[in-house]
C-alpha positions in Angstrom: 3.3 -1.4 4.2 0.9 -2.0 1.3 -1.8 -4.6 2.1 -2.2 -7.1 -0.8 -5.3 -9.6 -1.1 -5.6 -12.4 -3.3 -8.0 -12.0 -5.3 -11.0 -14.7 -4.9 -12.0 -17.1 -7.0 -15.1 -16.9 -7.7 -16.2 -19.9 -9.4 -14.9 -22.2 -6.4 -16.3 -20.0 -4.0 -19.8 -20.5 -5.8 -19.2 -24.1 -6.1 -18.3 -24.3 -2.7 -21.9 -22.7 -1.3 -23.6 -24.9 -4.2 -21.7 -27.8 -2.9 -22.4 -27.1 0.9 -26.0 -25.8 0.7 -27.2 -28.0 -1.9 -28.1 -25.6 -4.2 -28.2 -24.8 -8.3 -26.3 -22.0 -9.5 -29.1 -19.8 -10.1 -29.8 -20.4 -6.4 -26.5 -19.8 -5.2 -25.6 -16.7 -7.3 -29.4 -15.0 -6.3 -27.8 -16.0 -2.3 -24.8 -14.5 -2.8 -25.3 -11.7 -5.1 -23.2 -12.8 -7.8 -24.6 -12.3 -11.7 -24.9 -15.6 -12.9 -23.3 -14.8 -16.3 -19.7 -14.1 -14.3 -19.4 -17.6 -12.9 -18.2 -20.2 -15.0 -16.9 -18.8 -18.3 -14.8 -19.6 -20.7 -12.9 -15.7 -20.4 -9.8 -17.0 -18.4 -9.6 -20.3 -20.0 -9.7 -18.8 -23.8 -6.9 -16.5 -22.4 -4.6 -19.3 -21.3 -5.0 -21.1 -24.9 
């Protein structure tokens, strides 16, 4: 049987930890080791429209 995983969200994730740790994004995304510039678009909204 084929595993499947959801794939995560990123931007809650992110502001989750931000959230939780008290931190700015720059701070989060540098924890984490996320690029900055792949949280919090406007990609998957613009698609939706």
């Amino acid at each position: 049987m084929e595993n499947v995983y959801s794939k995560i969200d990123v931007n809650a994730y992110v502001a989750k930890y931000m959230d939780e740790n008290g931190c700015n994004l720059d701070e989060a995304c540098e924890e984490l080791g996320i690029d900055p510039s792949t949280v919090f678009t406007n990609e998957k909204n613009e698609e939706l429209s």
